[in-house]
N, C-alpha and C positions, 0 to 999 in steps of 0.2 A: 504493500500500500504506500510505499514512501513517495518522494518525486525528490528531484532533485532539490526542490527545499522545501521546508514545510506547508502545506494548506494551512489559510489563516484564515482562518471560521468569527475573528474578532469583531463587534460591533462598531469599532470606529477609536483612534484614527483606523482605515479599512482599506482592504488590497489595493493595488494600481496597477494596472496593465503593465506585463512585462517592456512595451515598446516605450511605454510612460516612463519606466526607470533611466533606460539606456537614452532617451531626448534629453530626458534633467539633466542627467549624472555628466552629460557634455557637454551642454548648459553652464551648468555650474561650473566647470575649466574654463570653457570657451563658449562664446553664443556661436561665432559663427554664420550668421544670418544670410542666406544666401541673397544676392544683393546689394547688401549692404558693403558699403566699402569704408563704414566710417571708421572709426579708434574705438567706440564705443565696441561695436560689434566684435572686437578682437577682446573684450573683457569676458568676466563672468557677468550670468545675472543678480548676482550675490551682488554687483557695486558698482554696476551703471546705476546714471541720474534716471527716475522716473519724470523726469523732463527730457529725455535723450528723444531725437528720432527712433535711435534702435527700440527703446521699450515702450515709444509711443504704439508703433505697428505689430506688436505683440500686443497693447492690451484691446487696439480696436481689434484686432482683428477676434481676440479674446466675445469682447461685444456681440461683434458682426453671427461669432458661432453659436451663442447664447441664445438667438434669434432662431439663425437656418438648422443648425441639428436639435437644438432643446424643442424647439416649436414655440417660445415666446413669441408672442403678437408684436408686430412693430408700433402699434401702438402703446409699449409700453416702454420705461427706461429701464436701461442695465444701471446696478450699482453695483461694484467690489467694493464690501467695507468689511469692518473688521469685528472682534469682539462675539463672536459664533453666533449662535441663532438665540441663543440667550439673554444679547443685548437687545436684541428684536421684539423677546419679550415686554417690554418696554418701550423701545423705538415708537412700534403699533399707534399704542394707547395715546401714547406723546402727539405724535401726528394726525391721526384719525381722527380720536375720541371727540364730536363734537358738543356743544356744551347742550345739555339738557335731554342727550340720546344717550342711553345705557351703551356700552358693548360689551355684543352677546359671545358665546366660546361653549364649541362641542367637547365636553369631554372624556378622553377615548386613554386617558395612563396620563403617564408621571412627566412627561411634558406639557402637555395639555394644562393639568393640573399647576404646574408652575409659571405656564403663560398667563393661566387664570388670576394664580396673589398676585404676579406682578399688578397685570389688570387693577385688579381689588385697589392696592393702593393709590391706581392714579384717578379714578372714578365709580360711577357704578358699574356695575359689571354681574352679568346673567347670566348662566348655565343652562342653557335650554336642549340638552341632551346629555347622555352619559350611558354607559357600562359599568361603572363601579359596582353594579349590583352583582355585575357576574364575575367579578375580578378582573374585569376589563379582558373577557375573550370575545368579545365581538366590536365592530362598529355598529352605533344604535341606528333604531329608523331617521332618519333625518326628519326633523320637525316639521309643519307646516308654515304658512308665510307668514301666518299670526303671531306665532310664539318670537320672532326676530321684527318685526314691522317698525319703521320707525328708528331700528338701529342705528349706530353709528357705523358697526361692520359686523360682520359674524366670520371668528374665526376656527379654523378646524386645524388638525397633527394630520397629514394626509396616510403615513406610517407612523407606528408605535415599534419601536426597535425591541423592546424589553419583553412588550407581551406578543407581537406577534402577527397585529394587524392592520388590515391597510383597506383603505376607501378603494371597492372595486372600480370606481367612478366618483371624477368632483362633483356634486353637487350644482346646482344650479338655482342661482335662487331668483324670486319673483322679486319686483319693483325695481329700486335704483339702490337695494344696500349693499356695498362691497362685499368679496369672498376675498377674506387673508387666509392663507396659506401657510404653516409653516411642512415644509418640502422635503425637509433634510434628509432625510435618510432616503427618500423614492424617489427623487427628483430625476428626469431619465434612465430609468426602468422598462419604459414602455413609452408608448406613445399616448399623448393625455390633452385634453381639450382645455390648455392654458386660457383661452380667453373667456372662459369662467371666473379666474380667480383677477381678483381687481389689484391683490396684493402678494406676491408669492416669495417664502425666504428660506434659504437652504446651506445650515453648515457646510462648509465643503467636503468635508473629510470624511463621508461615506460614499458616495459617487462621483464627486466633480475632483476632486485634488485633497491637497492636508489639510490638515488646521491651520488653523489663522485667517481664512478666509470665507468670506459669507458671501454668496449672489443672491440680490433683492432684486424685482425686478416690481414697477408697479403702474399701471395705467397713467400718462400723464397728469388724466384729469385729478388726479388725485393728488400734485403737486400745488392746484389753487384751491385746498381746503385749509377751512381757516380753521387751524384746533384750538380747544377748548382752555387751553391756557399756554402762558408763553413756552417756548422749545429751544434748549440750548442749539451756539451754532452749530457745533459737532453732532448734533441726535438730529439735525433735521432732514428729512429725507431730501427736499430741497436745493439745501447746500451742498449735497454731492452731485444729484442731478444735472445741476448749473455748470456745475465744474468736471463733469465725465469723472468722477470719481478721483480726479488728483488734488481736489480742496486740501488735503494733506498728503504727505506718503502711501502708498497702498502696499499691498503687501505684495512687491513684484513677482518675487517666487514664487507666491501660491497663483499670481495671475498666469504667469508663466507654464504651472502643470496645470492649472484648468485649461488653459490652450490646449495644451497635448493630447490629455484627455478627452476633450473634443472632439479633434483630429480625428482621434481613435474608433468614437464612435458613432462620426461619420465615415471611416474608412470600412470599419466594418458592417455598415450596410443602414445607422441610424437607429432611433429607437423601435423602430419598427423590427428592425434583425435584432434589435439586441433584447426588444420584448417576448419575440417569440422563443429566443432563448432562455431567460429569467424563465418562462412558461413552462419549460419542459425539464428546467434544473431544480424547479418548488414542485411541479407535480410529481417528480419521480421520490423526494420524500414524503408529501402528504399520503403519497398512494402506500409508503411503507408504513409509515407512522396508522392509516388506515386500518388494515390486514394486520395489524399487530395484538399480539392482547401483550407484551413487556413496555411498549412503549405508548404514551398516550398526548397527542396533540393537545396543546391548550387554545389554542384558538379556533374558533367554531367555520365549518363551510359558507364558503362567501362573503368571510371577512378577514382569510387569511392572507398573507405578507408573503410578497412574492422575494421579499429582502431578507428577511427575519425569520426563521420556521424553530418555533420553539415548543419542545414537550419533556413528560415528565417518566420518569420509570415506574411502574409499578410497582407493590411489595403488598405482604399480607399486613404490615404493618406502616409507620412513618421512619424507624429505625432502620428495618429492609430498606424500604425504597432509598435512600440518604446511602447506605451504604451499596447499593447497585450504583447508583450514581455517581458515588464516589468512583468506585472501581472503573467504570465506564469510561469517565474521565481520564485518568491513570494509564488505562490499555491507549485510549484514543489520543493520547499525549504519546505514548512509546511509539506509536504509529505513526508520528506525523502529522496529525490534524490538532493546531493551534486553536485556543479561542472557544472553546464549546460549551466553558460552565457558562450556565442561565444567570440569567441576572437574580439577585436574591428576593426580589418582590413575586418573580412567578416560580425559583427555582429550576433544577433539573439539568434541561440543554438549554442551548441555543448556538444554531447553525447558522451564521450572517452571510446571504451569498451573494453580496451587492456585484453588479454589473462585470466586475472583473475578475469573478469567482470562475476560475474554470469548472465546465461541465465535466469532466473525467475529477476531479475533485468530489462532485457529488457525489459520482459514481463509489468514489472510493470513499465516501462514509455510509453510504448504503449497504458495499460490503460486509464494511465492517459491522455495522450496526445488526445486519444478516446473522452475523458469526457470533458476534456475542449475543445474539437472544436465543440460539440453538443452543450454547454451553450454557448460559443462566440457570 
């Protein structure tokens, strides 16, 4: 079951395309740029000026792919800002929230739930869906237009990394209230009807590139909304839009491997090849974790995570299951497969197979998984 290096089953920071490594890794000695004849272009991306030509045409071009392979509506802006999706938390409400409109938030786990406090302390803020009741194994029915009317925006986790599931489809709401987004972890996975969400924001560091960088992208018109009370200059969505995102430093590097990554999956055929891939690397576990009685899914059919596929071992007991689990791990760790304890809110497993999860990787925890429920 080995490969020549380990399968990395981790949640995030999360794999990168082999061809991704060897672009940086040259990058970072030398850019190189083909065309480019300037001084710059003979440095690393590590300490050219993000005022250079050379790194000007790395980040539009960065922009331009955000567009044609993500499927962003050109009616919305690109921002690279920083501070992960967590500042966004915040950001939102800052920008949005207008004065005397609630905003509303589905809650589906443990993001959700901390987009929420933040919410809470910048205004009011409504909850007009949820799974907690089930331990957050499914996405709930989406409400009707009533229960959001009148909003400032209604925002939704489109995946839940931890538990396991994911919005088969964005939502689509009635009147003129925004849909925010936060994307992070599913953000090209598949092909997805972006001009739904009026607001969308995605850590990098599970499909697009590392940490430290965050793409926001959000309907222009939503730059002349007056929020509800004053916005520092650094939080305003505004103040990066105007400035194409160099109002300050960006984070060149991580613009740099989102470029690549791009590249990558437009070379490889777009989200549309690279959906129907995801498709056939989650169904070939669901359909084991199915057929199983040792192993048991925690997220329910037609709300599962085409990113995240997370379940639990069975036991006659909590001590058993805890101690197959353990073991499980242990063997799957001598094997080569990185990354697969569950997060501790659902326990168990968890198998992260974002976009540049090779499929013969699945293959080879299916094996295994095979072989250790024959000897259990």
């Amino acid at each position: 079951l080995m490969s020549t290096r380990p399968y990395n089953f981790s949640a995030g920071p999360a794999i990168l395309p082999p061809v991704v490594f060897e672009r940086t890794s040259e990058a970072v000695r030398r850019l190189d740029v083909p065309g480019d004849t300037s001084l710059e272009s003979q440095l690393s991306i590590l300490e050219i000026s993000h005022r250079s030509k050379t790194y000007d045409a790395i980040h539009q071009e960065a922009m331009e792919l955000c567009h044609a392979v993500l499927g962003i509506p050109r009616t919305h802006a690109i921002l690279f800002l920083q501070g992960g999706a967590s500042l966004q938390f915040a950001m939102v409400p800052m920008n949005l929230r207008i004065e005397g409109k609630a905003a509303c938030y589905v809650d589906t786990g443990a993001w959700s739930k901390k987009a929420i406090a933040e919410s809470k302390q910048l205004g009011p803020t409504e909850v007009i869906a949820s799974s907690a009741d089930t331990r957050y194994d499914r996405i709930p029915a989406f409400p009707s237009a009533d229960a959001y009317a009148g909003a400032s925006y209604v925002h939704i986790t489109t995946n839940n990394t931890i538990f396991g599931t994911e919005y088969a489809e964005l939502p689509q709401l009635e009147g003129d209230v925004p849909l925010v987004a936060d994307m992070s972890s599913n953000i090209g996975d598949r092909p997805m009807l972006l001009e739904r969400v009026a607001l969308g924001y995605a850590g990098a560091q599970k499909n697009l590139g590392p940490s430290g960088l965050t793409l926001v992208f959000l309907h222009r018109d939503l730059l002349a909304r007056e929020p509800a009370s004053p916005v520092p200059t650094m939080l305003r969505y505004g103040t990066h839009a105007e400035n194409d995102s160099l109002y300050n430093t960006p984070n060149t590097f991580g613009v740099l491997v989102l470029l690549n990554v791009l590249r990558w999956i437009r070379d490889e055929g777009g989200t549309q090849a690279i959906g129907a891939r995801n498709q056939r690397k989650a169904a070939k576990l669901y359909e084991l974790l199915d057929t199983s009685s040792l192993y048991q899914a925690h997220a329910q059919p037609g709300s599962r995570s085409l990113m995240n596929v997370t379940w639990t071992l069975a036991g006659k007991d909590e001590d058993e299951s805890a101690a197959r689990t353990k073991r499980f791990l242990a063997e799957a760790e001598a094997a080569g497969m990185s990354g697969l304890k569950g997060h501790r809110s659902v326990g168990g497993c968890r198998a992260s197979i974002y976009n540049a999860f090779p499929e013969e990787g699945v293959d080879a925890l299916c094996a295994f998984m095979r072989e250790f429920e024959r000897k259990a």
